[in-house]
N, C-alpha and C positions, 0 to 999 in steps of 0.2 A: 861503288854503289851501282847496283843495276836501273838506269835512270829509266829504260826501258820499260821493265817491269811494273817500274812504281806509276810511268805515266801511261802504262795499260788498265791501271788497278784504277786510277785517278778516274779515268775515261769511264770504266765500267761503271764507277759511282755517282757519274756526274746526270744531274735530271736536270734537263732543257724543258723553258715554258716560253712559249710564246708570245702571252698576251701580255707577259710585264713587260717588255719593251716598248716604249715608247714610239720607237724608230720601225718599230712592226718585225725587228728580228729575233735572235734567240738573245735569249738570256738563259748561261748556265746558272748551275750552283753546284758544288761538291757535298752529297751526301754523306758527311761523316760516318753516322752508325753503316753504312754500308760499305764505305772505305777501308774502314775497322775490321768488318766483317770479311771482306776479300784478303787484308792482308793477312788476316789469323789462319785462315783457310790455303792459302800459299804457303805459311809455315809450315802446318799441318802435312801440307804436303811435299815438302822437304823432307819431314820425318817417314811420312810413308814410304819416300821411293828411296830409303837407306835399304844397301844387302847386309840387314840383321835379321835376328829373329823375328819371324812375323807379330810374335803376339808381343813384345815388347814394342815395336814399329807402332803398333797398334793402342796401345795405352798410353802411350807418350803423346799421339796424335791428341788423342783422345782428350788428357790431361790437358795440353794445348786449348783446346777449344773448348773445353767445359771453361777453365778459367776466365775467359771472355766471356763465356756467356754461347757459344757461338755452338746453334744444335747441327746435328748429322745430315 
């Protein structure tokens, strides 16, 4: 498993707020629907950077991410 990867994605989705902490520091939180949303788009881009047919590359992605929900 690329742990790398997943705690880049993790990273990108996480919203820091300030004022809940008590102690005056941060407080994350992992934004699921965004997590979601990164990791489908990684997919997605697995299937693009295959050397296939472009427009096959291209609807697979595509199919990928309609399924999620997850727009262009």
């Amino acid at each position: 498993m690329n742990t790398t990867l997943i705690e880049q994605l993790v990273e990108e989705s996480t919203d820091f707020y300030r004022d809940r902490d008590p102690e005056g520091g941060n407080f994350a939180q992992v934004n699921t629907t965004r997590l979601v949303e990164l990791v489908v788009r990684a997919c997605a881009k697995v299937i693009e950077d295959q050397d296939v047919d472009p427009s096959f590359k291209h609807r697979m992605a595509w199919a990928v991410k309609h399924k999620f929900g997850v727009s262009e």
